[in-house]
ChimeraX commands (.cxc) that place a marker at each C-alpha (Angstrom):
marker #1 position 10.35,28.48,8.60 radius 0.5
marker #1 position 12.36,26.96,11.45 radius 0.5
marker #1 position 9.09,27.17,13.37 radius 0.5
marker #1 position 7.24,25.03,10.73 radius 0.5
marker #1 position 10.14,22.53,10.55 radius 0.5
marker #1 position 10.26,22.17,14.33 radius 0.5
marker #1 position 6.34,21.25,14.17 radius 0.5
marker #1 position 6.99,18.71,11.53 radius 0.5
marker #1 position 9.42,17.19,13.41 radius 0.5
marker #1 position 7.64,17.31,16.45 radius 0.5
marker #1 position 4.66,15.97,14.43 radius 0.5
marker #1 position 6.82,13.02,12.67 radius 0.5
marker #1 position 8.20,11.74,16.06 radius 0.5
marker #1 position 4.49,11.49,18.12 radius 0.5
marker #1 position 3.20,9.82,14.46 radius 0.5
marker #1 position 6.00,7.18,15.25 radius 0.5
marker #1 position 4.90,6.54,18.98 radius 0.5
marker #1 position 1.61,6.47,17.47 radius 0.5
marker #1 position 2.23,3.51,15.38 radius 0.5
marker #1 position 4.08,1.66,17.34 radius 0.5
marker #1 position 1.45,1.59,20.09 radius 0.5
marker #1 position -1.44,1.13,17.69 radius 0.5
marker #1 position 0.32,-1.26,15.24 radius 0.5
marker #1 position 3.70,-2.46,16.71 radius 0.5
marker #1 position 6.23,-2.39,14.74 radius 0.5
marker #1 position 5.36,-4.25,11.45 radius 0.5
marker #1 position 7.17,-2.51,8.70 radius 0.5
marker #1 position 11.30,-1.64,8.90 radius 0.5
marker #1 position 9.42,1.68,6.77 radius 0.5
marker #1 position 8.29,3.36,10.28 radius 0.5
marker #1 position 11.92,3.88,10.94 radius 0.5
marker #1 position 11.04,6.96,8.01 radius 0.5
marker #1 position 9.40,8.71,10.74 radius 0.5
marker #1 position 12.02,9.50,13.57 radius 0.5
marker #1 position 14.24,9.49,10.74 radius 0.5
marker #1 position 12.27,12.26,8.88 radius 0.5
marker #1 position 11.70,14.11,12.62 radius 0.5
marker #1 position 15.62,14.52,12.57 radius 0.5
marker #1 position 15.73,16.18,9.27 radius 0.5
marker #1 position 13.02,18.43,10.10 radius 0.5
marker #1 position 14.60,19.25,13.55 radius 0.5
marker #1 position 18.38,19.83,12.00 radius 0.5
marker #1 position 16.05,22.24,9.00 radius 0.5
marker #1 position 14.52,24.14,12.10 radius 0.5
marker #1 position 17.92,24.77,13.44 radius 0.5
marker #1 position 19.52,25.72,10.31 radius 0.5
marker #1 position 16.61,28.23,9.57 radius 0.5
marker #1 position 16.83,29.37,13.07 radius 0.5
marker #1 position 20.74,30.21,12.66 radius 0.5
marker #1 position 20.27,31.80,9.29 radius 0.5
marker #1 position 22.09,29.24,7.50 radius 0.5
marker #1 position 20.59,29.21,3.85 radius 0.5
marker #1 position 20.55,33.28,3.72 radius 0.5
marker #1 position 24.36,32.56,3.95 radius 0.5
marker #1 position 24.41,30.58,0.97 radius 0.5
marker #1 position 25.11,31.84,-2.53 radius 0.5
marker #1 position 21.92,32.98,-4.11 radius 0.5
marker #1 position 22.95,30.32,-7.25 radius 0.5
marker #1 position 23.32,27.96,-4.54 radius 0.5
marker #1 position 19.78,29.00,-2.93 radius 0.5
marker #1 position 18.30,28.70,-6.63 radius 0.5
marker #1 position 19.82,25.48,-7.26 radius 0.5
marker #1 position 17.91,23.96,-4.07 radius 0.5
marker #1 position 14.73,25.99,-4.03 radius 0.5
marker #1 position 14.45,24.11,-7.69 radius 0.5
marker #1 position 15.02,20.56,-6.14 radius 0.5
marker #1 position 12.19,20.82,-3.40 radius 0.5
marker #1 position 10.13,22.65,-5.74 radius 0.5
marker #1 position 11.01,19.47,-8.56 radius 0.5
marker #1 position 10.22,17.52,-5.15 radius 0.5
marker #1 position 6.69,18.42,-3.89 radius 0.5
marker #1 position 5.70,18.74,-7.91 radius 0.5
marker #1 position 6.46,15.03,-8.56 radius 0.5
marker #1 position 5.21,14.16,-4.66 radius 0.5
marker #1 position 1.97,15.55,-5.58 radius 0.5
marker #1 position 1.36,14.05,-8.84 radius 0.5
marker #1 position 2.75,10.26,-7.57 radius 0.5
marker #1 position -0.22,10.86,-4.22 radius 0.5
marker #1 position -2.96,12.11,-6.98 radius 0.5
marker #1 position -2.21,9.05,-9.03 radius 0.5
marker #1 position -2.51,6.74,-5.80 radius 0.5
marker #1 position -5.36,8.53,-4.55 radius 0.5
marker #1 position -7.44,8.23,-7.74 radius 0.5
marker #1 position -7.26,4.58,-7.82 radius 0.5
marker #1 position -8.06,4.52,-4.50 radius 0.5
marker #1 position -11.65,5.70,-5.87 radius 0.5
marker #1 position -12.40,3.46,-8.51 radius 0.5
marker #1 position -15.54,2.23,-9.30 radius 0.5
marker #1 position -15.32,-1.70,-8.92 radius 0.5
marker #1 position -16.67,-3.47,-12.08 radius 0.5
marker #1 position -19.05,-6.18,-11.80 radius 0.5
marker #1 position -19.50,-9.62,-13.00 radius 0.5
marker #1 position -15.88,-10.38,-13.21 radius 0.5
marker #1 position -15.17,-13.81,-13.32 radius 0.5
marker #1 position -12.18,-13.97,-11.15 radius 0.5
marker #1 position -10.80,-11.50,-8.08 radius 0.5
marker #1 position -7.56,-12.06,-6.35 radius 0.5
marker #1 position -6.81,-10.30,-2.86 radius 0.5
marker #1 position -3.89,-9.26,-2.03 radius 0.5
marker #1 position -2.18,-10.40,1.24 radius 0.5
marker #1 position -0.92,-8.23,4.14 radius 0.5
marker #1 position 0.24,-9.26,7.23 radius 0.5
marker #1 position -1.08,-12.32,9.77 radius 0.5
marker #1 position -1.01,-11.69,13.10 radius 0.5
marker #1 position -1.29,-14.59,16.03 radius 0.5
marker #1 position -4.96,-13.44,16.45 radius 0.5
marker #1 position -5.58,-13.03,13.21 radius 0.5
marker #1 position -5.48,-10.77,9.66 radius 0.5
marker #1 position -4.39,-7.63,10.62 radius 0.5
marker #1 position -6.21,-4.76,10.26 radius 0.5
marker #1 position -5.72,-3.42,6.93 radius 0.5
marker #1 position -5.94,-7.07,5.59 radius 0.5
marker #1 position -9.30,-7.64,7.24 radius 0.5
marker #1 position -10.59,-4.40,4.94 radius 0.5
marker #1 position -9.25,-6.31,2.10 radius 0.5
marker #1 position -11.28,-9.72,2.72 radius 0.5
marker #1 position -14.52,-7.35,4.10 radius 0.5
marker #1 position -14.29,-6.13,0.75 radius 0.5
marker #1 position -14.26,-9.62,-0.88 radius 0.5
marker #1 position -17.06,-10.44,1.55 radius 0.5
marker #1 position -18.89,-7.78,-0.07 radius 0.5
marker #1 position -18.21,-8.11,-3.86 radius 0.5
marker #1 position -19.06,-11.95,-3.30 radius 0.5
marker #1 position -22.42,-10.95,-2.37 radius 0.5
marker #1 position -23.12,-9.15,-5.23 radius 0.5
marker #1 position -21.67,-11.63,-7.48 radius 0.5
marker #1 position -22.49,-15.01,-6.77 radius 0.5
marker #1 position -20.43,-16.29,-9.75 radius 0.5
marker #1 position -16.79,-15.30,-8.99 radius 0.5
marker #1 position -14.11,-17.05,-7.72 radius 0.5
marker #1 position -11.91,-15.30,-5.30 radius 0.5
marker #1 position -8.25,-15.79,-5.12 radius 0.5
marker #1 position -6.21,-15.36,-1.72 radius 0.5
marker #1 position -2.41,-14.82,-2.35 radius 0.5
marker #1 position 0.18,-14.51,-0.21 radius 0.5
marker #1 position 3.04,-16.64,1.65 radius 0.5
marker #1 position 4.09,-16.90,5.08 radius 0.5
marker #1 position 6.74,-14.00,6.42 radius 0.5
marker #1 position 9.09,-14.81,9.12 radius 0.5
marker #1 position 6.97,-13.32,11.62 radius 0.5
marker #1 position 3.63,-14.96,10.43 radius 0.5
marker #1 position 2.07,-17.98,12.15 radius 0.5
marker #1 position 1.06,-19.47,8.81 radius 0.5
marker #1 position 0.96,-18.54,5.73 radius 0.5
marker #1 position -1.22,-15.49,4.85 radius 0.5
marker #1 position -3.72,-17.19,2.03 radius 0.5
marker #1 position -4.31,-19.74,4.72 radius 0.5
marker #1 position -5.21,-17.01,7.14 radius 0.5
marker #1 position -7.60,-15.58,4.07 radius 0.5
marker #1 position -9.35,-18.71,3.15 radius 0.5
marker #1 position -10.12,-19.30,7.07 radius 0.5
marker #1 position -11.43,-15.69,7.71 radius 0.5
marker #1 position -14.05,-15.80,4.31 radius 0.5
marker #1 position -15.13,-18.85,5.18 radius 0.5
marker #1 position -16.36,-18.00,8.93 radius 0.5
marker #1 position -17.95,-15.15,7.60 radius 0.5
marker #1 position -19.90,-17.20,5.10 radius 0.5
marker #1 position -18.10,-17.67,2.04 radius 0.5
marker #1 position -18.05,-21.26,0.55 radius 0.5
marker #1 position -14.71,-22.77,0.01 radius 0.5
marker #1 position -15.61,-24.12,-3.36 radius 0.5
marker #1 position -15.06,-20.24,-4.82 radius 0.5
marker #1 position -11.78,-19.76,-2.96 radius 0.5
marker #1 position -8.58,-20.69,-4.38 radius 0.5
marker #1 position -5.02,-20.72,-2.33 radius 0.5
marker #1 position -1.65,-19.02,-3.47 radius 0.5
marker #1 position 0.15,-19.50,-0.46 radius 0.5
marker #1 position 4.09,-18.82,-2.06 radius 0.5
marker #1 position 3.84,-15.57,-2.81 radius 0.5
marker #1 position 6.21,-12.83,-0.44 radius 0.5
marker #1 position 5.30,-9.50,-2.35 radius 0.5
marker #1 position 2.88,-7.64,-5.03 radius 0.5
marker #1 position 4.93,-8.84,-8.29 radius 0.5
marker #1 position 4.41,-12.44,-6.92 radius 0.5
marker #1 position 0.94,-12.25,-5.37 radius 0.5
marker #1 position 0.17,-11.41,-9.50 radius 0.5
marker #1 position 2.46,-13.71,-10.88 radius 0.5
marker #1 position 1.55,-17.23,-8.86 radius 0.5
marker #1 position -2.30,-16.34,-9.44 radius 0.5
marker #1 position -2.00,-16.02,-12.90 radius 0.5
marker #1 position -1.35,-19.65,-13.35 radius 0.5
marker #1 position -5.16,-20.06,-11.17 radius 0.5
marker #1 position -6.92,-17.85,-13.87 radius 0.5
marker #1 position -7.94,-18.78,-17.37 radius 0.5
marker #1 position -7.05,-17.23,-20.63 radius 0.5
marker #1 position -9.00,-14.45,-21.36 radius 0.5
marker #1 position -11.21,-14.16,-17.80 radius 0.5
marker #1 position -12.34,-11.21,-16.37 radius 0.5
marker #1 position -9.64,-10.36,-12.89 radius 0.5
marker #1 position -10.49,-8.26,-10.24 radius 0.5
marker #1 position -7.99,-7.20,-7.75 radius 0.5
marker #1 position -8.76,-6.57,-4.24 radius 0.5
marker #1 position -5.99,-4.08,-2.00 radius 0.5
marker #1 position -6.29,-1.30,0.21 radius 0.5
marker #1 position -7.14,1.95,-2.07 radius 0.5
marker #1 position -3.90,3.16,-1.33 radius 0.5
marker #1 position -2.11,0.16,-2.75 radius 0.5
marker #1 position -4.65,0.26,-5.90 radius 0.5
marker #1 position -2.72,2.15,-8.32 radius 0.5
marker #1 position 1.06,0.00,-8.14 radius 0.5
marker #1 position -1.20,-3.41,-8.48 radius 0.5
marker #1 position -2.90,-2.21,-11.49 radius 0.5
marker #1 position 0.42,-0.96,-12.86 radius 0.5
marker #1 position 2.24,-4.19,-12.00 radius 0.5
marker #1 position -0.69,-6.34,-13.50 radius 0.5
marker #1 position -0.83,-4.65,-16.60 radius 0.5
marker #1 position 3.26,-4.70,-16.81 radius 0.5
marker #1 position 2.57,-8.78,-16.31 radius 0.5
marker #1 position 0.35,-9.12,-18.95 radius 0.5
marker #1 position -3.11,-9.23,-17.75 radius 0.5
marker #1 position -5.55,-8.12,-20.00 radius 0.5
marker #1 position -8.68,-7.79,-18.00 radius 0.5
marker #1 position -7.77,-6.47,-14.92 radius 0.5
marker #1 position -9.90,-4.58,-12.73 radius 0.5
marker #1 position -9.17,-2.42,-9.08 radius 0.5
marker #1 position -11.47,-2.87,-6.74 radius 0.5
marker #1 position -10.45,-0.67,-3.86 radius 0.5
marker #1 position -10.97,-1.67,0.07 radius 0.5
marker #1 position -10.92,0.68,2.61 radius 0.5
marker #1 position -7.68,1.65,4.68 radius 0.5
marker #1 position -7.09,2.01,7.97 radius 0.5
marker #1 position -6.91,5.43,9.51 radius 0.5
marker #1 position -4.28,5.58,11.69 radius 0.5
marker #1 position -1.85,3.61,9.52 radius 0.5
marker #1 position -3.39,5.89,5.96 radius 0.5
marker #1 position -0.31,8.00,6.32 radius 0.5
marker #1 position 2.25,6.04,6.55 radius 0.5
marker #1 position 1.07,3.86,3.96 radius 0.5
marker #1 position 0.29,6.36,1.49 radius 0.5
marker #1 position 4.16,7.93,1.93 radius 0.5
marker #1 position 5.83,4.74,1.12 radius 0.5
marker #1 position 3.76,4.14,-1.44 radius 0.5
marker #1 position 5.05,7.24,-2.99 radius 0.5
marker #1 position 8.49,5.28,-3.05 radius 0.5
marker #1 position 6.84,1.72,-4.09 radius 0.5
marker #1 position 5.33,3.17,-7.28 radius 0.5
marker #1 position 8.50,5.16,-8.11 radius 0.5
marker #1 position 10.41,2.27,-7.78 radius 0.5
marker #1 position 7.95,0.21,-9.66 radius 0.5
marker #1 position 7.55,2.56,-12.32 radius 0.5
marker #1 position 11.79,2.42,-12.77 radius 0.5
marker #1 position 12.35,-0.57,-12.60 radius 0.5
marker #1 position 9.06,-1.79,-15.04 radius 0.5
marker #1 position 9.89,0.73,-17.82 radius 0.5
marker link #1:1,2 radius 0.2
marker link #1:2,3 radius 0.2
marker link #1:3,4 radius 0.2
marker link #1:4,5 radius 0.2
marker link #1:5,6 radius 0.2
marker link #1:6,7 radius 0.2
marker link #1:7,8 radius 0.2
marker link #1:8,9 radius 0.2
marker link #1:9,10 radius 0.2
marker link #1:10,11 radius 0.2
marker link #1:11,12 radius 0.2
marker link #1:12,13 radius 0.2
marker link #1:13,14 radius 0.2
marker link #1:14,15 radius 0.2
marker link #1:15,16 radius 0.2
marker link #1:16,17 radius 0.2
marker link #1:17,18 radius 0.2
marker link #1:18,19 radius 0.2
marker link #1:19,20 radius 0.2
marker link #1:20,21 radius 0.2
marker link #1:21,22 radius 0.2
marker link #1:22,23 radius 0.2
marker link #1:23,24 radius 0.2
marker link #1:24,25 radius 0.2
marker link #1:25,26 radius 0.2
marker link #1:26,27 radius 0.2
marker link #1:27,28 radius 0.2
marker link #1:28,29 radius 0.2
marker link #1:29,30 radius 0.2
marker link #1:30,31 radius 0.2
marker link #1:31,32 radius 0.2
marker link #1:32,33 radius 0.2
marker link #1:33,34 radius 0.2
marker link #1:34,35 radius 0.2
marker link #1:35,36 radius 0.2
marker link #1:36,37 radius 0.2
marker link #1:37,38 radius 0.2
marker link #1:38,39 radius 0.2
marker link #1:39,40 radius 0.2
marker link #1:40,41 radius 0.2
marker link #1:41,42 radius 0.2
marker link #1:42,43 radius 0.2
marker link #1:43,44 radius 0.2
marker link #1:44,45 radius 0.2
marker link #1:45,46 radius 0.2
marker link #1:46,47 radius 0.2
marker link #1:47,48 radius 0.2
marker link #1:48,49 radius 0.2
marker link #1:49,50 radius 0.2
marker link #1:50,51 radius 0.2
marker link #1:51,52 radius 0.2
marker link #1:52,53 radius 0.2
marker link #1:53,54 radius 0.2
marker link #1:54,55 radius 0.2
marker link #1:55,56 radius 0.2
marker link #1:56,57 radius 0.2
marker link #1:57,58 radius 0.2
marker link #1:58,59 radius 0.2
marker link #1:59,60 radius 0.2
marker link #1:60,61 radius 0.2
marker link #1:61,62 radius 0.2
marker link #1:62,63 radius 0.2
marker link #1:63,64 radius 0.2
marker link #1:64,65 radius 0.2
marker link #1:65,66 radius 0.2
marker link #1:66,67 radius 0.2
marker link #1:67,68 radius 0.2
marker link #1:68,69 radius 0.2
marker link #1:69,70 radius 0.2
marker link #1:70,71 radius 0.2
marker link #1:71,72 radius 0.2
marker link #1:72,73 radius 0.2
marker link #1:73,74 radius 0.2
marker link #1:74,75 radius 0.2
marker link #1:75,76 radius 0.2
marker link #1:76,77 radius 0.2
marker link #1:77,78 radius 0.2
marker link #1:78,79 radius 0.2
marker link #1:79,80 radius 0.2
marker link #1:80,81 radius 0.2
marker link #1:81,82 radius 0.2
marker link #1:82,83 radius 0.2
marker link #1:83,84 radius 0.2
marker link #1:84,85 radius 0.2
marker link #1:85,86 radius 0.2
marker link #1:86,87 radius 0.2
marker link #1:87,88 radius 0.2
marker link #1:88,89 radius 0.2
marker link #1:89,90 radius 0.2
marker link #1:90,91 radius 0.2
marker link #1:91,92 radius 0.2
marker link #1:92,93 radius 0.2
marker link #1:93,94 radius 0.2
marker link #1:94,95 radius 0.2
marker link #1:95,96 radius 0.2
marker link #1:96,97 radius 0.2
marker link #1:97,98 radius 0.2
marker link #1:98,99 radius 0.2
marker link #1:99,100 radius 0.2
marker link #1:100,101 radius 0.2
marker link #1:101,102 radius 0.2
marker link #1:102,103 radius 0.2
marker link #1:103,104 radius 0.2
marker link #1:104,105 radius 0.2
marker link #1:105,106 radius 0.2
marker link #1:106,107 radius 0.2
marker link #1:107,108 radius 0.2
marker link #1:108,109 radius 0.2
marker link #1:109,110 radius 0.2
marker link #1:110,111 radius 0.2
marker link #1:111,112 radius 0.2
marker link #1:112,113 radius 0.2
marker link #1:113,114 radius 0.2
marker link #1:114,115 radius 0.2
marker link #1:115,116 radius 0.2
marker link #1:116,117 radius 0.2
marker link #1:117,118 radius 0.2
marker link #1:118,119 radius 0.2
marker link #1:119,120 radius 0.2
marker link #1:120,121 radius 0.2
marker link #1:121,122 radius 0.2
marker link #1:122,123 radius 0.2
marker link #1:123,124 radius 0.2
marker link #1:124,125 radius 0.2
marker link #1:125,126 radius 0.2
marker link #1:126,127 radius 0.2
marker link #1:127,128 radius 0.2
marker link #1:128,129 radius 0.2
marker link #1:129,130 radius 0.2
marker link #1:130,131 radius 0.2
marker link #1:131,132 radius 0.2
marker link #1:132,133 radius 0.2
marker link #1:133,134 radius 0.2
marker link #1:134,135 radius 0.2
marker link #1:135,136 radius 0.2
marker link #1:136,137 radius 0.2
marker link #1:137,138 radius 0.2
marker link #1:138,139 radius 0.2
marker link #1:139,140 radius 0.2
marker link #1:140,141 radius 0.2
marker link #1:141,142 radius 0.2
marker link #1:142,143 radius 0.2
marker link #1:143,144 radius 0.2
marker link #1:144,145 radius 0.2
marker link #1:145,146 radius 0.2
marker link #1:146,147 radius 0.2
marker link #1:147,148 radius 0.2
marker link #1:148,149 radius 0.2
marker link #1:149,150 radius 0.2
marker link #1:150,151 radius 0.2
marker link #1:151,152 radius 0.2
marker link #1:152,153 radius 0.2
marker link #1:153,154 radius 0.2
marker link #1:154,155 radius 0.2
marker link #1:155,156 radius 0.2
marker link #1:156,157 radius 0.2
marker link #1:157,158 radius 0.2
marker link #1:158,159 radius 0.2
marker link #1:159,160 radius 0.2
marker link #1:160,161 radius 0.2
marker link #1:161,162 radius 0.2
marker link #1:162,163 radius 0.2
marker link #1:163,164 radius 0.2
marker link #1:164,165 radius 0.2
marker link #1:165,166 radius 0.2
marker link #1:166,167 radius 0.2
marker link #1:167,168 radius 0.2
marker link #1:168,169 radius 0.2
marker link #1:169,170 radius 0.2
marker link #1:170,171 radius 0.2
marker link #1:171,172 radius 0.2
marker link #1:172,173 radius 0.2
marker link #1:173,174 radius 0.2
marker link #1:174,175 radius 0.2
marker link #1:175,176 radius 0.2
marker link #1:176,177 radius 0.2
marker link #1:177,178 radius 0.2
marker link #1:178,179 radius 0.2
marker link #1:179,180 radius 0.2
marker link #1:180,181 radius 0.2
marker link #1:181,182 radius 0.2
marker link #1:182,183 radius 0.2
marker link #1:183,184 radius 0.2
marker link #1:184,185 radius 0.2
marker link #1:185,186 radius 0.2
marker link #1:186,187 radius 0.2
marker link #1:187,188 radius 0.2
marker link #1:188,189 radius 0.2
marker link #1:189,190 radius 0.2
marker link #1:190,191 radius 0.2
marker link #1:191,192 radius 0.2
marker link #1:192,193 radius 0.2
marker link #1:193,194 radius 0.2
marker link #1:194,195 radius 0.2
marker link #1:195,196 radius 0.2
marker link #1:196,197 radius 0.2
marker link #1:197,198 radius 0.2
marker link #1:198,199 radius 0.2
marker link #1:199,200 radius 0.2
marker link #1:200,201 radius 0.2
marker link #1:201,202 radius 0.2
marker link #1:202,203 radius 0.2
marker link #1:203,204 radius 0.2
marker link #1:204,205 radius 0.2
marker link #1:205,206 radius 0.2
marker link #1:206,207 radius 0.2
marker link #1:207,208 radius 0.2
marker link #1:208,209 radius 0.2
marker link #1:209,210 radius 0.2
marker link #1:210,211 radius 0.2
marker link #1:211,212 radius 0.2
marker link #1:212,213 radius 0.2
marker link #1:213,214 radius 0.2
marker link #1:214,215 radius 0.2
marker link #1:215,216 radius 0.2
marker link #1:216,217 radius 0.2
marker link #1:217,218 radius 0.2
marker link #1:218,219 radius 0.2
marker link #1:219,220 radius 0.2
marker link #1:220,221 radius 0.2
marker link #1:221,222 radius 0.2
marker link #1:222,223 radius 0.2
marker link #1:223,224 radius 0.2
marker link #1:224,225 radius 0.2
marker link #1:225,226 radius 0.2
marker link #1:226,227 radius 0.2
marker link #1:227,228 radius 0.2
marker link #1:228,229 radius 0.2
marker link #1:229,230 radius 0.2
marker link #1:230,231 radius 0.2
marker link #1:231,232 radius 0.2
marker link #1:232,233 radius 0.2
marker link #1:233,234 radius 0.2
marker link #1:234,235 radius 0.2
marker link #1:235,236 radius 0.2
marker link #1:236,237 radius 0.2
marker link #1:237,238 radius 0.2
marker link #1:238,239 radius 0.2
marker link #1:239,240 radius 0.2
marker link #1:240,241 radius 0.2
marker link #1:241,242 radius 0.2
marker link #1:242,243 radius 0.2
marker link #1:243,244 radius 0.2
view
C-alpha cells in the first residue's frame, strides 16, 4: 500500500504543475492537489512504518468502514455527474441559458468556449430559441462574463436579436435565479454547462422552481476533466445539504 500511496502522491503533485502551466491558476480548488499529494505521501509513510497494523483491530474496523462509506458515496456522487454529462439534449425548447465560466484578457476560457460552441450548435438546429448568457464580472475578469458571451456568439454568426444579457450573476444559484426573470411562464429552458457541471444545474433549477428544464451537456476540457469532476463531487454534496 505505501507504494500505491507514494504514486498517488507523486501523481497529485505533477497533476498540479500540470494545471498551473496549462490553465494558471484560476480556481483557489487546485490547492486540493498538493494538498491531497501530502496526505498520500504521509499514508505511504505510515504504511511503510507499519503504523495501522499497530492499531487496535476495532480501531482498524472503525476506519476500514469510513473509506469504504467513502469511495461508496464517491462513486455514486461521480455516476450521478457523469450520467448527466450524457444526456440527450431536447429540441425545440423555447429558451436556453448558458452558464458562465471564466473571461480571460483574450477571451472565454476554454471550458466556457465548449459551452457557447455548444450554443452555436443547438442554435443551428433550432432557429427559434432564444439563448440566455449569464454571468457577472469576477475580480479577475476584464468585463463581465455575459458580455464576453454575447460578443463571442455573435462573431461566430449568431444574431443578437436571440441573445439576452444577465450580466449580475457570480455563481450557479444566481446564473438560474437572474434568468428566470428573462423567461416566460411556462416556456420550455434549456441549460447549457460543461457535462460535468450538468447534474448540480439541473438539481439547482429544479430546487428554484423551474418546471421545464432541460440539460444540454457541452463538452469539457481534457486536461482540466479531473479536477473539475473532483470538486464537483463536493459542489453537489454541498448543494444537495444545503437544498434539502
Amino acid at each position: 500500500m505505501h507504494i500505491i500511496c507514494f504514486t498517488a502522491g507523486i501523481v497529485c503533485a505533477l497533476y498540479f504543475i500540470i494545471l498551473l502551466i496549462y490553465s494558471g491558476f484560476t480556481s483557489a480548488f487546485y490547492l486540493v492537489w498538493p494538498a491531497m499529494a501530502v496526505c498520500f505521501l504521509l499514508l505511504s509513510w505510515l504504511f511503510h512504518i507499519h503504523f495501522f497494523a499497530q492499531l487496535p483491530p476495532s480501531v482498524r474496523g472503525i476506519l476500514l468502514a469510513f473509506v469504504a462509506i467513502g469511495i461508496l458515496v464517491f462513486v455514486g456522487v461521480e455516476g450521478m455527474i457523469l450520467r448527466a454529462a450524457t444526456l440527450d439534449p431536447a429540441s425545440g425548447l423555447d429558451y436556453v441559458i448558458v452558464l458562465g465560466a471564466h473571461v480571460r484578457s483574450t477571451g472565454p476560457s476554454r471550458a466556457l468556449a465548449l459551452r457557447l460552441d455548444a450554443a452555436l450548435d443547438y442554435a443551428a438546429d433550432n432557429p427559434d430559441t432564444i439563448f440566455i448568457v449569464s454571468g457577472g464580472q469576477g475580480s479577475n475578469e476584464p468585463c463581465t462574463e455575459a458580455d464576453a458571451m454575447k460578443t463571442y456568439l455573435g462573431t461566430h454568426g449568431l444574431s443578437s436579436d436571440r441573445i439576452l444579457t444577465e450580466d449580475q450573476s457570480t455563481n450557479t444559484r444566481e446564473n438560474l435565479i437572474f434568468s428566470a426573470e428573462l423567461i416566460p411562464d411556462g416556456a420550455t429552458v434549456g441549460i447549457i454547462t460543461n457535462g460535468f457541471h450538468v447534474c448540480r444545474s439541473l438539481h439547482l433549477a429544479d430546487a428554484l422552481g423551474y418546471e421545464h428544464a432541460y440539460g444540454i451537456p457541452a463538452k469539457g476540457d481534457l486536461i482540466t476533466q479531473p479536477a473539475n469532476l473532483f470538486r464537483e463531487f463536493f459542489a453537489v454534496i454541498k448543494d444537495y445539504v444545503l437544498v434539502r
